[in-house]
C-alpha positions as CSV (number, residue, x, y, z in Angstrom):
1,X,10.4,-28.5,8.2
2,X,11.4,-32.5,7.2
3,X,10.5,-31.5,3.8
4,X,13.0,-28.8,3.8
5,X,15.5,-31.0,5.8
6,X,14.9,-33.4,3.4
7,X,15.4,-31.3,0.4
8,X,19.0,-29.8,1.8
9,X,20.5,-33.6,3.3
10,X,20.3,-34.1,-1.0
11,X,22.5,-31.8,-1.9
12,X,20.1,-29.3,-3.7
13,X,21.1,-26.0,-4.1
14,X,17.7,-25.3,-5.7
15,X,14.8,-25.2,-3.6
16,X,11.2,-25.2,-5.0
17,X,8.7,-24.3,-1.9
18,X,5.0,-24.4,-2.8
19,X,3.2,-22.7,0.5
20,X,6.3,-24.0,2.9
21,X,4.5,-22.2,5.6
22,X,0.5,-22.2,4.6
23,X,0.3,-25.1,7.5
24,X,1.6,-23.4,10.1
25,X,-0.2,-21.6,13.0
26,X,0.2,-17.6,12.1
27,X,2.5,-16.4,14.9
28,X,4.5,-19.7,14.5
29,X,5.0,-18.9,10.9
30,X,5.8,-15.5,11.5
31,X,8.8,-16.6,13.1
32,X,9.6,-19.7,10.9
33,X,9.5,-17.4,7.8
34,X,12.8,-15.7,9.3
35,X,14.5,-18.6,9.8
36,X,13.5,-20.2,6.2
37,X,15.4,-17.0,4.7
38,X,18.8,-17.1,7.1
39,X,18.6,-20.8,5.8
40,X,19.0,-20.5,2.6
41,X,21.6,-17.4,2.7
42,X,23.4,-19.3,5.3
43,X,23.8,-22.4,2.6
44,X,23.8,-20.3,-0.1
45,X,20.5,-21.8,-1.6
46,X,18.4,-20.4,-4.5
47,X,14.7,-20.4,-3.5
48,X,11.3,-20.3,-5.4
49,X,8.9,-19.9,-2.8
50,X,5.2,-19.5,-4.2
51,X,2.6,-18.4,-1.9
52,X,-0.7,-16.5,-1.9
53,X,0.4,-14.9,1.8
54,X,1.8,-11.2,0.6
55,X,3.3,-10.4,4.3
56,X,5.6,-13.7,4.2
57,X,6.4,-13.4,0.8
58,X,7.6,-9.3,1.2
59,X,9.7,-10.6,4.4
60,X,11.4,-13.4,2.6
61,X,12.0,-12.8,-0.9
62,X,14.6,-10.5,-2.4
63,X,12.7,-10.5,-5.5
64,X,9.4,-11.7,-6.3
65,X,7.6,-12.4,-9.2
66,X,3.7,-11.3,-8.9
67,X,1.2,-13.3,-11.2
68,X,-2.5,-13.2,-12.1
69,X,-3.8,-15.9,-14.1
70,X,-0.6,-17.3,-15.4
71,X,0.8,-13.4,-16.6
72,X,3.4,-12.0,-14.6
73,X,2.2,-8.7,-13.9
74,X,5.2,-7.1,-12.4
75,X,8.5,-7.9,-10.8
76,X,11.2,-6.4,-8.3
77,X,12.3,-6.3,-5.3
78,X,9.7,-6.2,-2.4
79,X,10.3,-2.4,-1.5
80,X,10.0,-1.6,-5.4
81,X,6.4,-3.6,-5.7
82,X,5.4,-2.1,-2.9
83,X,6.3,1.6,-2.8
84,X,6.0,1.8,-7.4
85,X,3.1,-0.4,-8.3
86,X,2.4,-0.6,-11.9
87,X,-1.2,-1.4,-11.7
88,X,-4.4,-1.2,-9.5
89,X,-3.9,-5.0,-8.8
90,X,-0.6,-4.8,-8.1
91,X,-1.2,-1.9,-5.8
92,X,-4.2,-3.8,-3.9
93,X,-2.8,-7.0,-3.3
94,X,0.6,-6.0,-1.6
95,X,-0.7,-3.8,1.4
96,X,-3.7,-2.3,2.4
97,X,-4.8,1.1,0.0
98,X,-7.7,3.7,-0.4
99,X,-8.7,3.6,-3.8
100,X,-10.9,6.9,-4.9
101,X,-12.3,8.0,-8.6
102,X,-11.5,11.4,-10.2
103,X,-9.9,13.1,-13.2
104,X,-7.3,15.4,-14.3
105,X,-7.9,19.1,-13.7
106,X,-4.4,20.2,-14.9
107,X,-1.4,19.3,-16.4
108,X,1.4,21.5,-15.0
109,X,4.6,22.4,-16.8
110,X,7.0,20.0,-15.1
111,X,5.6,16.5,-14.6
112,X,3.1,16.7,-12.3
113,X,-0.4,17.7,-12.7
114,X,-3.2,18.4,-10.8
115,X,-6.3,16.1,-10.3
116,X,-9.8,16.3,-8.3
117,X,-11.6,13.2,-6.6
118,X,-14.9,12.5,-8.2
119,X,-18.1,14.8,-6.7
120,X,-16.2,17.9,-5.6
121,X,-13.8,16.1,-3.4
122,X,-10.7,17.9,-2.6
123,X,-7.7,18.6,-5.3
124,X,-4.7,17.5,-5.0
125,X,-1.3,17.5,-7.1
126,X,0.5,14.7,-8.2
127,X,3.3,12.8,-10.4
128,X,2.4,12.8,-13.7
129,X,5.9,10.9,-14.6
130,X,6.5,10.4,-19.0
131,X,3.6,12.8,-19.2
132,X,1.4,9.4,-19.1
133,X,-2.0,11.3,-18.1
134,X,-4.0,14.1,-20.4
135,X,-6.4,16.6,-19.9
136,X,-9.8,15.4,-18.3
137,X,-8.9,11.7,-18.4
138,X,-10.7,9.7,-15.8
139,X,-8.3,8.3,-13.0
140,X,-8.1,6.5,-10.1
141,X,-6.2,7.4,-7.2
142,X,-4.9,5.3,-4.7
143,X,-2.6,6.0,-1.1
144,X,-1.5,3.9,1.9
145,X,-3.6,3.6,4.8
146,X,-0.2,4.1,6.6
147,X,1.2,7.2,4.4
148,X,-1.8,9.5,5.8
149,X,-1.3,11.9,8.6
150,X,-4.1,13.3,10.7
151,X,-4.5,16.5,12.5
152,X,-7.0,18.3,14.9
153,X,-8.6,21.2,12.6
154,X,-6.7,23.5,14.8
155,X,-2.9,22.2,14.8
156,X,-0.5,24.6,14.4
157,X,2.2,23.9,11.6
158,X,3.9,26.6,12.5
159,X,5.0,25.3,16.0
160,X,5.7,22.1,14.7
161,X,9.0,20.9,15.2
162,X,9.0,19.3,11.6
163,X,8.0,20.7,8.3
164,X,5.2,20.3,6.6
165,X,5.7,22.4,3.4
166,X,5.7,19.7,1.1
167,X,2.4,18.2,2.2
168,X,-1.1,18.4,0.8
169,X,-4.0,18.9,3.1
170,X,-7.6,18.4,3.0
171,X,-10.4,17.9,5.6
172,X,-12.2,14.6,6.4
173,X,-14.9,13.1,9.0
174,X,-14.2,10.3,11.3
175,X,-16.8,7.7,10.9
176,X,-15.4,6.0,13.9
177,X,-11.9,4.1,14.8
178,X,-10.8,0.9,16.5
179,X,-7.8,0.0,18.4
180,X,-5.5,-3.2,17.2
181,X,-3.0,-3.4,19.5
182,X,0.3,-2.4,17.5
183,X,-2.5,0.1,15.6
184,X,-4.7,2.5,15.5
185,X,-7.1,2.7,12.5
186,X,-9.2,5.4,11.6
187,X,-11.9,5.2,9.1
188,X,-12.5,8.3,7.7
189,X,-15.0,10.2,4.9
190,X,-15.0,13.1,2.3
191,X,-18.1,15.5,2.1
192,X,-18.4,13.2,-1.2
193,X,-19.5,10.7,0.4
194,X,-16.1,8.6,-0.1
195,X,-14.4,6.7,2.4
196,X,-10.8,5.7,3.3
197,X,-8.9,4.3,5.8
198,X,-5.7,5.5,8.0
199,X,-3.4,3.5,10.2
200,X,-1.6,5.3,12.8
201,X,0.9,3.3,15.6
202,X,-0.6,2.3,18.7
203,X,0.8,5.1,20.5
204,X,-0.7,7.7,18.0
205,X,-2.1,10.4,21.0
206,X,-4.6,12.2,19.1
207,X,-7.7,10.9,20.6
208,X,-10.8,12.4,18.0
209,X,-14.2,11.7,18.1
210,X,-16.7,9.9,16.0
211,X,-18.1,12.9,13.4
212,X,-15.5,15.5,14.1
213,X,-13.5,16.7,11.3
214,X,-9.7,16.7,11.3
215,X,-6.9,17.5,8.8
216,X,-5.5,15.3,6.4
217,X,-1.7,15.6,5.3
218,X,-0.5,13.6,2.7
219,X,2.4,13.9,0.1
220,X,2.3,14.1,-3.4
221,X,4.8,10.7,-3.6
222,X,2.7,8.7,-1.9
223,X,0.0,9.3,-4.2
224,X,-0.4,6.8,-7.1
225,X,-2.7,7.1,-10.1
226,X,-3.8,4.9,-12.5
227,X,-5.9,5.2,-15.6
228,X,-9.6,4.1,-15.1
229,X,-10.0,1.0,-16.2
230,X,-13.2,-0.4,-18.2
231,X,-14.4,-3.1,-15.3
232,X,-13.1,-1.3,-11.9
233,X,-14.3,-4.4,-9.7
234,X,-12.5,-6.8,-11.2
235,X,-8.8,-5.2,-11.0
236,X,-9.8,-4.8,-7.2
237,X,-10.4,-8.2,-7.1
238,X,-8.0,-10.3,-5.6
239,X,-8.3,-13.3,-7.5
């Protein structure tokens, strides 16, 4: 904070912040990192705040710049990074994402397509935006833990109050769950063997059982899919 202070008794209408908050107990920071961003609208600043902590910067910045190894890999506002990544990197570092293997089954005539995880998992349709995807190439498919929806096997849709016509469903196993206070995760597998992850609020009610299967809604814009690269590790690295 005196550095800051510091900074603004100068004059400065630039401020360059390398990990302002990296010191700072967690919780503490959580709340400083609010009051860092009112400062500077309230003065009218321009910041460049560099830090390796993804939540602060996505609460802070109004755009950010995202790097690896000196190369900017892509840049926009938070909600853009976050909701259109243009890469598997991109797409790991800000969040928390499944990330499964498979290949293109179909191109339909608009632009989406259809696609099937690796091993007989299920099929599913997705974008397929500029047409960038062919025939049989090898993908690799990645969601939110947050943007899944789960289900008892026998919910009726029917009865629900909302609709659900534009969802995709498949079935999975719980492997087991755990309960973190504001959330609920669920950690979940395909009769392939694969595994992936849902985070539900809290107060989610469905209360399921380790090895029963449930039903898994998801739709087809919260799907991302990325051509398989040659060294799959090392894009999920997050170095």
């Amino acid at each position: 904070k005196l550095g800051i202070a510091r900074a603004i008794a100068t004059g400065a209408k630039i401020l360059i912040m390398d990990e302002p908050l990296g010191s700072l107990d967690p919780k503490v920071s959580k709340v400083f990192r609010h009051e860092l961003r009112n400062l500077v609208k309230d003065l009218h600043l321009t910041a460049i705040h560099v830090t390796h902590n993804q939540e602060e910067a996505m609460a802070i910045a109004d755009k950010i710049v995202l790097m690896r190894a000196g190369r900017i890999l892509q840049v926009g506002t938070p909600y853009n990074l976050y909701e259109n990544p243009n890469s598997i990197f991109v797409a790991n570092f800000l969040g928390e994402t499944n990330f499964l293997q498979g290949f293109v089954l179909k191109l339909l005539k608009n632009e989406d397509m259809n696609i099937w995880i690796r091993l007989g998992g299920p099929k599913l349709k997705v974008n397929n935006e500029d047409h960038k995807f062919n025939l049989d190439d090898n993908i690799i498919i990645s969601f939110r833990y947050e943007d899944i929806y789960l289900f008892p096997l026998d919910y009726n849709f029917e009865e629900s109050p909302y609709d659900w016509s534009e969802m995709q469903f498949f079935n999975a196993t719980l492997e087991y769950s755990r309960f973190i206070g504001a959330t609920k995760r669920f950690y979940l597998s395909l009769e392939n063997g694969d595994k992936f992850i849902a985070v539900k609020l809290g107060t989610f009610r469905e209360e399921f059982e380790v090895g029963e299967k449930v039903t898994i809604s998801i739709h087809k814009d919260d799907i991302h899919v990325f051509k398989s690269p040659e060294n799959l590790l090392h894009e999920l690295s997050l170095t």
